[in-house]
LUMTOR-934263 format. One line per 3 residues: number of its first residue (from 0); for each residue x, y, z of N, C-alpha, C. Coordinates in steps of 0.001 Angstrom, whole numbers. Layout:
REM residues N
NUM> X,Y,Z,X,Y,Z,X,Y,Z | ... .
***
This chain:
REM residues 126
0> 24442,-8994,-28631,24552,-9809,-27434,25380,-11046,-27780 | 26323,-11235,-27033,27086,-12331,-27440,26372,-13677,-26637 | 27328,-14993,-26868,26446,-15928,-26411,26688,-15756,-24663 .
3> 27450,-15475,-24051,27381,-15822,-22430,26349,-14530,-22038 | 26261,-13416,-23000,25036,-12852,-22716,23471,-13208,-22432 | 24078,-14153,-23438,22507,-14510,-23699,22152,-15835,-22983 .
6> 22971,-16319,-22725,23143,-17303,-21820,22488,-16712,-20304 | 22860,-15922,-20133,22763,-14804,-18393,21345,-14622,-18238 | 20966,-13860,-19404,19460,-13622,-20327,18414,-14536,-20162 .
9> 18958,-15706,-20782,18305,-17033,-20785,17808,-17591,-19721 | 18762,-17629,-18630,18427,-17856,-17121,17928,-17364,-16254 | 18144,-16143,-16635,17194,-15030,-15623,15706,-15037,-16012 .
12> 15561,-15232,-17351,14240,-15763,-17725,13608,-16403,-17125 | 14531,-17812,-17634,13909,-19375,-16986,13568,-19438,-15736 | 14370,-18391,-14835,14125,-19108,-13539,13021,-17797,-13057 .
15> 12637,-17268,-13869,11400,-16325,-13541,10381,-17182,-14446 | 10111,-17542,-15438,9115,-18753,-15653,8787,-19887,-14528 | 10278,-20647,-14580,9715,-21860,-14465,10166,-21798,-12530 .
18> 10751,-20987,-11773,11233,-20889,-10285,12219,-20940,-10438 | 12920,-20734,-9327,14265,-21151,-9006,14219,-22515,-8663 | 13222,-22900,-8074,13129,-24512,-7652,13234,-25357,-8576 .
21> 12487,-24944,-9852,12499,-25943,-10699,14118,-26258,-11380 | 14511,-24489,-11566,15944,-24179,-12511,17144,-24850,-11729 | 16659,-24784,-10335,18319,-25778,-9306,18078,-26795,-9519 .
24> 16810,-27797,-9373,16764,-29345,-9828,17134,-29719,-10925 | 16858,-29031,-11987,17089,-29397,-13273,19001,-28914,-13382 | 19205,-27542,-12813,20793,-28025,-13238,21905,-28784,-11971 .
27> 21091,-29310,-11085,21681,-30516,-10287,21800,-31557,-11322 | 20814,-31880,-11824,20222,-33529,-12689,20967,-32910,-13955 | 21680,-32160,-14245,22686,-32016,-15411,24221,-32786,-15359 .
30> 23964,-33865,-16447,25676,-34475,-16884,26380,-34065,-17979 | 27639,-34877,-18164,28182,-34642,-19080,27665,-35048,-20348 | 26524,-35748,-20368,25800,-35764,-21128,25160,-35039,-21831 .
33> 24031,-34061,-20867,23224,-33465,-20706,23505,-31994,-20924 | 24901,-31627,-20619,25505,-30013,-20547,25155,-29688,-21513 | 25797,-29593,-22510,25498,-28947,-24045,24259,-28625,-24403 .
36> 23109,-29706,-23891,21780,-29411,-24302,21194,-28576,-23221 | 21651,-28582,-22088,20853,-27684,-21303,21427,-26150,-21439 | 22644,-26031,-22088,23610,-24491,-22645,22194,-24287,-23633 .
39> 22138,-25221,-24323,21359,-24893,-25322,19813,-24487,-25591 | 19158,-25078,-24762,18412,-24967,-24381,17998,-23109,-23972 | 19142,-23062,-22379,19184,-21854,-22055,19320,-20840,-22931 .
42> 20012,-20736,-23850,20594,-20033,-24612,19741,-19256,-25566 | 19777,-20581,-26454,17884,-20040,-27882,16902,-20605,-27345 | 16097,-21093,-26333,14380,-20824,-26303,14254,-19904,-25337 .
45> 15337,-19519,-23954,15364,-19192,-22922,15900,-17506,-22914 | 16833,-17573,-24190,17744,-16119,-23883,17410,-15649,-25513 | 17153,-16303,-26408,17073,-15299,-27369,15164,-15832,-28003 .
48> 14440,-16865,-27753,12806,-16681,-27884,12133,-15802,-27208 | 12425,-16436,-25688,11505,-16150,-24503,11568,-14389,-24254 | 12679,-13868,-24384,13341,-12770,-24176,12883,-11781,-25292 .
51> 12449,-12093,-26483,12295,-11541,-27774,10953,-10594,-27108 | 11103,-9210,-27880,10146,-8328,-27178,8522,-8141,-27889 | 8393,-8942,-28885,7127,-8911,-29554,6333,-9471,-28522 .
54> 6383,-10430,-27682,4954,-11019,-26862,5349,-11322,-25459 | 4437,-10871,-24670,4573,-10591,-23059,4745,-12246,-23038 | 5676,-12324,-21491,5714,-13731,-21056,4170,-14579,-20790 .
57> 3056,-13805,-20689,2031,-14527,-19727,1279,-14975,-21482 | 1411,-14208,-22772,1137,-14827,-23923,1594,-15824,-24347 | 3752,-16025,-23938,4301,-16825,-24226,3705,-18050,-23604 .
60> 3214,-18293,-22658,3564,-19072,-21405,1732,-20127,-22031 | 603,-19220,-22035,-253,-19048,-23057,-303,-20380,-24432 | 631,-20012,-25116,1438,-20507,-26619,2186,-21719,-26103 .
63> 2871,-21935,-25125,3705,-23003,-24879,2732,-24457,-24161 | 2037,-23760,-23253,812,-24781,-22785,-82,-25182,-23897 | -625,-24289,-24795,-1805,-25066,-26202,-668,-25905,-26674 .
66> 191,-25956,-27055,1549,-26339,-27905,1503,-27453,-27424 | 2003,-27666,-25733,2457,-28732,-25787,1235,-30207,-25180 | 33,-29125,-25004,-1425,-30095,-24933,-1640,-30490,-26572 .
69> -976,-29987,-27585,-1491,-30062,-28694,-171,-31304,-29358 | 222,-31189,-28877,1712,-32630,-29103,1363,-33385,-28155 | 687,-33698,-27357,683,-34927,-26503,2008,-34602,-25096 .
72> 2977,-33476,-24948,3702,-34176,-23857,3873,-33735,-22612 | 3040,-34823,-22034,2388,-34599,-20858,3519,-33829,-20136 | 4593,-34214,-19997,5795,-34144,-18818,5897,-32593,-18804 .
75> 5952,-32408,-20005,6440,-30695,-19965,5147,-29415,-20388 | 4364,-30480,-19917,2530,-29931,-20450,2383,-29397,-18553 | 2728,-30502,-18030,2650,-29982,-16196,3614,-29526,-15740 .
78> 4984,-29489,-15819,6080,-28223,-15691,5494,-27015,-16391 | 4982,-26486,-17397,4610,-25240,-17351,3151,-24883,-16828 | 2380,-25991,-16791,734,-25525,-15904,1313,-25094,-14248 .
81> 1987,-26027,-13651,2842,-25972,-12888,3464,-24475,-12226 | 3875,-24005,-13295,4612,-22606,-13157,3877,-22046,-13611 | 2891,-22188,-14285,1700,-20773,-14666,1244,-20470,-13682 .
84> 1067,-21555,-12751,255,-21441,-11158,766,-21085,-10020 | 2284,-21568,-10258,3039,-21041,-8988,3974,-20225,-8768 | 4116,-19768,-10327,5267,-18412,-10762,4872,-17557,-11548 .
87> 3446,-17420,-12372,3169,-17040,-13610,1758,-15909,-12860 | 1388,-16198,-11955,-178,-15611,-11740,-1059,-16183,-12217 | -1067,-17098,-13262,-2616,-17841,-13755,-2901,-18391,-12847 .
90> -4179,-18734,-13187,-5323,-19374,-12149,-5728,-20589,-12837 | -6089,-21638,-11832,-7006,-22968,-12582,-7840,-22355,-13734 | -8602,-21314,-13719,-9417,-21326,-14443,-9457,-20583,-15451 .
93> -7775,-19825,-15223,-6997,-19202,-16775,-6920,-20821,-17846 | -6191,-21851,-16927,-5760,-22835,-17746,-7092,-23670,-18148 | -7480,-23266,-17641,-9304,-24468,-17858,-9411,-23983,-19388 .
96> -9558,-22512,-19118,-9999,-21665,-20712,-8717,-22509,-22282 | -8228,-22122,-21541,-6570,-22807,-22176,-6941,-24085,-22935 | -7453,-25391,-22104,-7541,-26608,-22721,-8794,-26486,-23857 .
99> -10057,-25820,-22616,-11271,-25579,-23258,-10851,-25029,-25102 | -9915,-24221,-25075,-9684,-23434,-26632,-9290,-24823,-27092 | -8300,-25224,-26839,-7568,-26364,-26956,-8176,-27641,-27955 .
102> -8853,-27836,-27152,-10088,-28807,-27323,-10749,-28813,-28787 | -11128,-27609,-29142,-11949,-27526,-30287,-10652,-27251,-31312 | -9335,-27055,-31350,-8488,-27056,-32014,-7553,-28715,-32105 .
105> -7374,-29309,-31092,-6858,-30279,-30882,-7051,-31231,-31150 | -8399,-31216,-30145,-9309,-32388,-29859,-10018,-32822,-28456 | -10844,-33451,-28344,-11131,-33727,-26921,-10256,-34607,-26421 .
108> -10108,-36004,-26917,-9279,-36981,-26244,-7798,-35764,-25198 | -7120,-35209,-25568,-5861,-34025,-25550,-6404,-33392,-24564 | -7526,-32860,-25276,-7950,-31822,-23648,-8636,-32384,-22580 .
111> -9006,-33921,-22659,-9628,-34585,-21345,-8319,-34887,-20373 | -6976,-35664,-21213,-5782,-35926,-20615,-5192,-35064,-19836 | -5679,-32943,-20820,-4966,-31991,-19593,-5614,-32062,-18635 .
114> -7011,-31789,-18909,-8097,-31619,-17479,-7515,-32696,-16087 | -7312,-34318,-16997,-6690,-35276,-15807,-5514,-34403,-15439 | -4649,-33806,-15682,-3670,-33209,-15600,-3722,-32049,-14770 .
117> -4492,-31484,-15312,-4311,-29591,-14226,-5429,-30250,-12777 | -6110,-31501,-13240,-6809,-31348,-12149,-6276,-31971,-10908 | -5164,-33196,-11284,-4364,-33008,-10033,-3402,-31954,-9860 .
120> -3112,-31308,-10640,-1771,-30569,-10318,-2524,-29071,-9244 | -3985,-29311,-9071,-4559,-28039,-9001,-4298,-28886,-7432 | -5257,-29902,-7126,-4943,-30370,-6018,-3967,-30407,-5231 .
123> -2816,-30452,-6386,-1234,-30756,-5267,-678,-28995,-5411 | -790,-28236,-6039,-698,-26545,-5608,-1640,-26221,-4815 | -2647,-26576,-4453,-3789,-26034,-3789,-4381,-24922,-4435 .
***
């Protein structure tokens, strides 16, 4: 697969993860700044990780939420709870289990911040 392959790859991914809604905002809010890293981005986590055939997306998706409750960052901790809920099929109470594991690996302080977290985001998805 060459790179504009995987590039194609990458996107068709992403925007089955994360929506199309999310994938047009984010490459509106792309500069000349920003291009290269969002190629990049698309490219290796999107077209040659995400895409890799050892683990179903709903494991990936799984792995990326403990991950990023387990680093602290919030921003991209609710872009994927976000899309687990509104593109992914999980349920509040797939992700509840999620922090709950979380928690005893992490810590509580981490998994009280997601709970503040999925528990508005549960509110504003309904």
């Amino acid at each position: 697969m060459d790179e504009k392959e995987r590039h194609a790859a990458g996107m068709s991914l992403r925007r089955k993860v994360l929506g199309n809604a999310h994938v047009d905002r984010a490459a509106a809010k792309t500069s000349d700044l920003t291009r290269e890293f969002q190629d990049l981005i698309t490219r290796y986590a999107w077209g040659e990780i995400w895409t890799r055939p050892g683990l179903d997306v709903r494991t990936r998706r799984i792995l990326v939420i403990g991950t990023l409750l387990a680093l602290s960052r919030w921003d991209e901790f609710r872009m994927h709870a976000r899309a687990a809920l509104t593109e992914g099929g999980m349920t509040a109470a797939d992700l509840k289990e999620i922090v709950l594991q979380q928690a005893i690996y992490c810590g509580v302080p981490a998994a009280n911040a997601a709970f503040h977290a999925l528990d508005e985001l549960v509110k504003e998805v309904g």
